[in-house]
N, C-alpha and C positions, 0 to 999 in steps of 0.2 A: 177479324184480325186487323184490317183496314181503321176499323172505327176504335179498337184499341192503339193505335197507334196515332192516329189524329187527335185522340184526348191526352197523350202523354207528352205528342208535342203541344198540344195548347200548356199543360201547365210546364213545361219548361219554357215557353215566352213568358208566361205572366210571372215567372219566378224571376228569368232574368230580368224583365220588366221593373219591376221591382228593387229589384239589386240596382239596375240604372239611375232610377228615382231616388232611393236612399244616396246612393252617391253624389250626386248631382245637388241635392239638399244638402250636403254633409261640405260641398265644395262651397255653394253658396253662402253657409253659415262662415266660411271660415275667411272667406273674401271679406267679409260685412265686416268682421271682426278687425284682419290685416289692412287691408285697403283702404277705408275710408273712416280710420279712427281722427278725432279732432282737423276736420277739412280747413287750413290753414285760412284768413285773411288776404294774405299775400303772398307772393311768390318769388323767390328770390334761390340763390345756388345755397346746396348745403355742405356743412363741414364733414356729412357723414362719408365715409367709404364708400366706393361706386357699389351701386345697389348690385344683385343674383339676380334678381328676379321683378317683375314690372311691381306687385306686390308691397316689395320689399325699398322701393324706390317709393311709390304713392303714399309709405306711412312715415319715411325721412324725417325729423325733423329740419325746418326749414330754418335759414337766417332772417331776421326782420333786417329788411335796408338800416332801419333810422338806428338800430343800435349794430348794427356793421360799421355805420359809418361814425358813431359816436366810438366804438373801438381803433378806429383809423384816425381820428382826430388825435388820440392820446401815440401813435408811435415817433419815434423820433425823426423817421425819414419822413414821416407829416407837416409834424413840424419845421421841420428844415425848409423844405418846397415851401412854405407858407409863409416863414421867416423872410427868406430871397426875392419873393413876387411881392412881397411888402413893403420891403427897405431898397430893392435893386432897378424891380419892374414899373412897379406902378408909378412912385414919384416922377421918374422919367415919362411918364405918359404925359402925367399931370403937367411936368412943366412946359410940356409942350401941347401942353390944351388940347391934349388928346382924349383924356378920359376924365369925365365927371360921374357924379354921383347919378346923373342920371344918363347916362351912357350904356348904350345896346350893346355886349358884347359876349363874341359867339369862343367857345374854347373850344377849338379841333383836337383832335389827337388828347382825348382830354383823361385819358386814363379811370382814375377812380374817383375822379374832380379836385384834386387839388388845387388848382387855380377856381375853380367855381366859388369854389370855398372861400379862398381868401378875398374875391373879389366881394362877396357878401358880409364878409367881413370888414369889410375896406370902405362897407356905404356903399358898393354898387349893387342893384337889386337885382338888374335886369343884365343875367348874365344864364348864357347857356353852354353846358356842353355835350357834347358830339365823340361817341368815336363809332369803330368797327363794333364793339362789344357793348352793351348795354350796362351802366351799374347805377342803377339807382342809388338814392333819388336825384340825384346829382348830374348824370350824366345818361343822355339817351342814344339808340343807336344809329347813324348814318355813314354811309360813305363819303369822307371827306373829298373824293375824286368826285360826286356827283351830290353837295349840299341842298336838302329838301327846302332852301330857302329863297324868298325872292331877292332881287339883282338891290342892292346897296338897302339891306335890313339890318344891319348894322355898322355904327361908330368906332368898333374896336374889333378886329378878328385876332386872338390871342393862340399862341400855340406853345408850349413851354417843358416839351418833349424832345430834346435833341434829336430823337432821330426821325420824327415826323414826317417833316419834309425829303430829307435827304433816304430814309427808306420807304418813301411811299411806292408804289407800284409806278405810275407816271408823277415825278414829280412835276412835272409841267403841269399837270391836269389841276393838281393836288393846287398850286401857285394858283391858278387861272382858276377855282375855284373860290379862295380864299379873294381874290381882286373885284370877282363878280359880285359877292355876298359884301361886301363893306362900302362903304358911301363915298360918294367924292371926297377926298379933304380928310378921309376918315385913316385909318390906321390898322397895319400888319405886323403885330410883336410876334416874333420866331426865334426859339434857341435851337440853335444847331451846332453842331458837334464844332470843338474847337481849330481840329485841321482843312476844316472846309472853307475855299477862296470864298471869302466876301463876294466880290462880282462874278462869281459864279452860280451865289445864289440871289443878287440883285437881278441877273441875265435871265429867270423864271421870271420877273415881277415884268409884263409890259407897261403896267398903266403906273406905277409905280417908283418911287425912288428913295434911297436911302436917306433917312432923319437922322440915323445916332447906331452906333453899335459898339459894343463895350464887352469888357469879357465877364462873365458870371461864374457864381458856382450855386449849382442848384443841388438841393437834398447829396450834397458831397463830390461829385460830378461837375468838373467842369465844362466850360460852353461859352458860348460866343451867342448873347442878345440884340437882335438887330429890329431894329424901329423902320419900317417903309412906309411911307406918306402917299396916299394913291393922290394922285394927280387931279387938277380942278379939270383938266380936258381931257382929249383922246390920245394927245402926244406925249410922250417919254422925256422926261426931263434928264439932262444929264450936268 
């Protein structure tokens, strides 16, 4: 009895044995299939609906950066931003021997790189930007409150985001950031919302003082453009 009973359990493991193995096969085939069809190039956010299932997410079609951003070149609030920092921003740099073509300059708060953009369009080559959010190719990710950059790496720190500064987390930080990272002599272009006191946001800049500030309208939004000249020394010029 014992020894029929030890043969009936063996072939019920090797039965479900079995059954385990075909399933497991049957899981893997369909993995191979769903998961790792055409493994992309690159990496970038997709237009599709948030994925069910990890699966369902791995086989996404993805967005290529360079034609994201060739799609964002063509909208009109593209254009606009592009238009403004063209005819509004830059001239004024320019006249004030602020920005040449071969001028280092860093874009914070830089969105989807709109200002990157036009700066390379404008002949500047060497222009970077910076936010929280990474968006290729155009713009990489850091914290403007603590810039991965050395103390005066650039001629130009440009910010063309009204609410940048004034919704940063510490705008002090965010200021005293921007001061550190630009050159003696060098230059802080910041559009900030139009009811915000001028020397309220001069009183952030210590090494700093104001060159020029005028009112703007960027991509339809208005703003207040303000030029700060860091200082040849340690003192505050008033």
């Amino acid at each position: 009895m014992d020894g029929h009973v030890r043969r009936l359990l063996n072939r019920v493991s090797i039965a479900l044995a079995a059954v385990a193995t075909a399933a497991l096969l049957q899981l893997f085939r369909h993995s191979s299939s769903s998961c790792f069809v055409g493994s992309p190039a690159y990496s970038s956010l997709s237009l599709a609906p948030f994925p069910r299932t990890s699966c369902d997410a791995a086989s996404r079609r993805v967005v290529d950066p360079n034609l994201r951003l060739a799609k964002l070149r063509s909208s009109p609030r593209w254009r606009r931003r592009s238009a403004a920092l063209s005819t509004s921003v830059f001239p004024r740099l320019r006249r004030l021997r602020l920005l040449r073509r071969s001028s280092r300059v860093l874009c914070v708060a830089a969105g989807a790189g709109q200002a990157v953009d036009a700066l390379h369009v404008a002949g500047v080559g060497d222009a970077t930007g910076v936010d929280l959010v990474d968006f290729p190719p155009l713009v990489r990710r850091a914290d403007p409150h603590n810039l991965p950059f050395f103390d005066g790496a650039f001629d130009v720190v440009l910010s063309d985001e009204p609410m940048a500064l004034t919704g940063a987390l510490f705008p002090s930080r965010f200021a005293a950031e921007a001061e550190r990272t630009v050159r003696w002599g060098g230059a802080i272009a910041l559009a900030i919302e139009r009811h915000i006191d001028l020397s309220t946001v001069a009183s952030l800049f210590k090494k700093s003082r104001v060159a020029a500030a005028w009112n703007a309208t960027l991509d339809g939004s208005a703003a207040t453009m303000v030029i700060l000249r860091k200082n040849s020394n340690n003192t505050k010029q008033h």
